[in-house]
N, C-alpha and C positions, 0 to 999 in steps of 0.2 A: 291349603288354608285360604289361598287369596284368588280367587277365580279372574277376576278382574282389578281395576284401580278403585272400583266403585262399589266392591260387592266383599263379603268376607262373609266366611263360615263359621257358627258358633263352636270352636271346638270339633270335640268328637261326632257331635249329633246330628249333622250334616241339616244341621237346620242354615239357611243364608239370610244373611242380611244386609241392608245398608254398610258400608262401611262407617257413615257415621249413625248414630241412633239419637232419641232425643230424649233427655230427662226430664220428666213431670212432677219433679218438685214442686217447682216456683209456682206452675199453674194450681196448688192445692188450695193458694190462698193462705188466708192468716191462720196458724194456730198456736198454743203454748204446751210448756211442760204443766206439771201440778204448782211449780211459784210461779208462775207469768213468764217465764223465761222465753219469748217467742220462735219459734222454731221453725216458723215459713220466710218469705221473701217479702211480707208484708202484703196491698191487697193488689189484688187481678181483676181483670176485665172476664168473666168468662166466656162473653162471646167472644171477644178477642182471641183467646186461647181455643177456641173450636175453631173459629178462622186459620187463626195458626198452625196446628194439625191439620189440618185440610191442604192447606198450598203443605207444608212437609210433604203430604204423599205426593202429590202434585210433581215434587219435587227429587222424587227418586228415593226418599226417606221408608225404612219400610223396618225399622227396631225403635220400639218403644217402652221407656223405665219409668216404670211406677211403684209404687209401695201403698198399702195400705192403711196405713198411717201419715201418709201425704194431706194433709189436709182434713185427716182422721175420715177419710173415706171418698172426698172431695174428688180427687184429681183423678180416683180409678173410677167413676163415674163420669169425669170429666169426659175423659178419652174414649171412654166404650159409645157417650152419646156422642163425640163426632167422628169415631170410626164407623160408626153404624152399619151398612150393607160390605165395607169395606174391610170389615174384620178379617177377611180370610186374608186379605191382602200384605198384610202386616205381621210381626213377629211381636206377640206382647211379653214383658217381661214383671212381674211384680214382686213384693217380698213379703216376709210374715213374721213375725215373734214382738212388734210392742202390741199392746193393750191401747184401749183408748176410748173415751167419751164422744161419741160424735156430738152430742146434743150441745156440750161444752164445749167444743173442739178442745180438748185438752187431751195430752199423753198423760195414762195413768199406772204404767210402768210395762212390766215384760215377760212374757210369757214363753218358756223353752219345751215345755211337754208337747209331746207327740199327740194327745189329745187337741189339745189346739194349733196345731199345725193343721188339724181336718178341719177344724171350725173355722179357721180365718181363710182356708183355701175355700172351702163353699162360701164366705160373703165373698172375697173377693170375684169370685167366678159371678154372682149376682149385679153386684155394683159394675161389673164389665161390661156384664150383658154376654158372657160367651160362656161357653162350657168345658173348655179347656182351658193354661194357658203355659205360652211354651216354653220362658223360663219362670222357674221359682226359684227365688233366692231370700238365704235366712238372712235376716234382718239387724240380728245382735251379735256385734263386730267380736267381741270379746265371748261368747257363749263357752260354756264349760266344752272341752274337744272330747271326751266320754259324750256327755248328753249330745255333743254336735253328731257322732257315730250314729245314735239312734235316729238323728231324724234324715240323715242320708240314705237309712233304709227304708222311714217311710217316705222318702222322696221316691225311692226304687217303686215305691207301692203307688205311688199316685202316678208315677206311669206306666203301670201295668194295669192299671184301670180306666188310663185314656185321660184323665184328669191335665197332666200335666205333661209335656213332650220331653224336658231336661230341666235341670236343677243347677243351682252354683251358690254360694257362699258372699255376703258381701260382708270382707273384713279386708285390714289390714297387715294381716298376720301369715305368711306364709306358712307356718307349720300347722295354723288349725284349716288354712286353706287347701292342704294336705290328704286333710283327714276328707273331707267333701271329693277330692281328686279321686281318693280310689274308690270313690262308685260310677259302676258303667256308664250311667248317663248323668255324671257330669259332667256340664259345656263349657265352664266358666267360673273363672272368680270376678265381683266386682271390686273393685279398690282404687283408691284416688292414684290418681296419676298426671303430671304433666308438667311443663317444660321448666318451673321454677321448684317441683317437688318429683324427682325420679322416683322409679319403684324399683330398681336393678332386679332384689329379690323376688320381686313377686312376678316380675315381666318373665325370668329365669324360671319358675316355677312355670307358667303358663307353656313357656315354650317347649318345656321337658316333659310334663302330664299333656301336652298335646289340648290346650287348655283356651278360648276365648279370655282376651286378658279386658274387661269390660271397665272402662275408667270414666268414674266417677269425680265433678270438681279437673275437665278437662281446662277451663279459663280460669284458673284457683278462685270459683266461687265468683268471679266476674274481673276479676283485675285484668285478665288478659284481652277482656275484650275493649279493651281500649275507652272506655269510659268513666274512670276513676283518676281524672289528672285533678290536681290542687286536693281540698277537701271535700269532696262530696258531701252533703249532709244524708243520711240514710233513716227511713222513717220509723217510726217507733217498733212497728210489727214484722220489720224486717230482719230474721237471726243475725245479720251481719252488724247491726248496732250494738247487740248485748254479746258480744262472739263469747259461745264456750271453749272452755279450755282447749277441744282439738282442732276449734277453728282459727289456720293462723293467716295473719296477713291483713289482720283490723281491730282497731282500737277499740275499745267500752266507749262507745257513744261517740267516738274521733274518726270515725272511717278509715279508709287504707292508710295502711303503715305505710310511711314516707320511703322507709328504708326497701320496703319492697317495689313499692312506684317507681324507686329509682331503676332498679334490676329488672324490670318490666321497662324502663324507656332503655336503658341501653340496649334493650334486645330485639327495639321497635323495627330498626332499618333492616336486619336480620329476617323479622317475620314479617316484614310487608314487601321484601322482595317478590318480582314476579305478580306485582301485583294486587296480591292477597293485604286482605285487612288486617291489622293484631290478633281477631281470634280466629282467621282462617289461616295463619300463621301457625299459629300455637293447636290447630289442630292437624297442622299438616304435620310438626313437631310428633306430635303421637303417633299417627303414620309411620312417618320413617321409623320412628324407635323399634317395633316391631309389623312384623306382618300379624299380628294377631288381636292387636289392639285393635278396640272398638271404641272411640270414645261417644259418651253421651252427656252432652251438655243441655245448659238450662233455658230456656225458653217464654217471656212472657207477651209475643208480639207476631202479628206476621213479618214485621221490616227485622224481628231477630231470627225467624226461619228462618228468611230468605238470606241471610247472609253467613247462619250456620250449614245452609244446602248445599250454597256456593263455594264451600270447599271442597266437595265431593272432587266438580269440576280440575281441579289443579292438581290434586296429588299431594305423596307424601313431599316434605324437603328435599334437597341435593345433601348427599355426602359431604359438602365441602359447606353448607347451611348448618348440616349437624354440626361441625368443627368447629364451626364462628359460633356457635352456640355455647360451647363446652368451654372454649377459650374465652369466651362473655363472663362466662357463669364460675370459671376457674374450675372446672371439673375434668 
């Protein structure tokens, strides 16, 4: 599974990658649900962000998450123009099942047919700019696990046509994460993971289907990365102001919950040992938890690449960092 300190294999599929990868959320820019509910990180520089991408590779980074609905089409466009000649270079990851208005940037709900699983795999391969790509992962955490059976076989189908190299599931749910595990080539589940929110189960499932355990909300959503002391005020179009329901750890319009601030600084001296900053701390955290973790955090700067890269350099935590951690956390 782990070739190196710096390098990790997706799974079954002997596809490798970075051991960390980086999510392209944040770079999609603004967009909302059908009532205004904002569902990006607010706005982006996008030259910055192709800047950004650029030193990543630079930087030994070579696994990239994106979704199609990022931005309502924004951010997998983003990427494919600054991977550009570079693309073979890289491992690109996107996902498929909501619906959506580019022209509005608005989410306009969600789509589980097997019919449109081709359709949104051909824009997406467009907006890339490539003709394959090598994971795909279903997008709707909750999908019915009957309908989820069908489109793991046309996942089988899209690489038996070269389309797509491996397939994974981005949910929460181990049992429907299950159902995606027994097909051949899948590499991976995605699912939030990290040092204030464990996954036991689903890290347990990955290690036992022989599975990439791909973590999503590796800095819960930025608290880790050490930027959210006192109140921050957070801008209008940034999801973390209006948080839905499964977003935990911030207020409606109050920014970080104090009560988590606090469990994030007691764990400060813990994850800035050795050096490491808060979120290269908290990803070393995922490291150690398993050898199969890949985490992929969020990005809207070169000064945040270069300091999500710089973990690569250190390593997972010590045994005895795990411990002070569990005993921080009372776990």
């Amino acid at each position: 599974m782990e070739t190196n300190g710096t390098t990790r294999t997706l799974g079954r599929s002997g596809i490798e990658v970075s051991a960390l990868g980086f999510g392209c959320w944040a770079i999609g820019g603004e967009w909302q649900d059908a009532d205004g509910q904002p569902l990006g990180w607010g706005r982006v520089d996008d030259e910055e962000s192709v800047r950004a991408i650029r030193r990543a590779l630079d930087l030994g980074v070579t696994f990239f998450d994106t979704a199609d609905v990022y931005g309502t089409g924004h951010s997998e466009r983003l990427l494919g123009r600054a991977l550009g000649r570079r693309r073979d270079d890289v491992v690109i990851a996107t996902k498929w099942g909501n619906v959506f208005d580019a022209d509005t940037r608005t989410l306009t709900g969600a789509d589980d047919s097997p019919a449109y699983a081709r359709k949104a795999l051909t824009a997406s391969l467009e907006r890339l700019g490539t003709d394959h790509v090598d994971l795909y992962q279903l997008h709707l955490a909750d999908a019915d696990p009957v309908r989820a059976a069908e489109l793991r076989d046309v996942c089988e189908e899209f690489v038996r046509e070269g389309l797509v190299r491996a397939y994974a599931w981005s949910t929460d749910d181990p049992e429907r994460a299950a159902v995606f595990a027994s097909g051949e080539h899948c590499a991976a589940v995605q699912h939030r993971a990290n040092v204030l929110q464990d996954a036991p189960g689903m890290i347990a499932l990955c290690e036992a289907a022989g599975l990439a355990s791909v973590n999503r909300s590796p800095l819960a959503m930025g608290l880790l990365g050490g930027g959210h002391t006192g109140r921050r005020v957070l801008e209008a179009g940034d999801i973390r102001n209006r948080p839905p329901a499964w977003l935990s750890g911030f207020g409606d319009g109050t920014g970080a919950d104090p009560r988590w601030l606090a469990r994030v600084e007691a764990l400060r001296d813990v994850l800035t040992a050795d050096g490491r900053t808060p979120a290269q701390g908290a990803l070393a955290w995922l490291w150690a938890r398993s050898p199969r973790t890949v985490p992929i955090p969020g990005f809207r700067s070169v000064a945040q690449a270069e300091e999500n890269a710089g973990a690569l350099a250190r390593g997972p935590l010590s045994g005895e960092q795990m411990a002070a951690v569990d005993r921080i956390l009372g776990r």
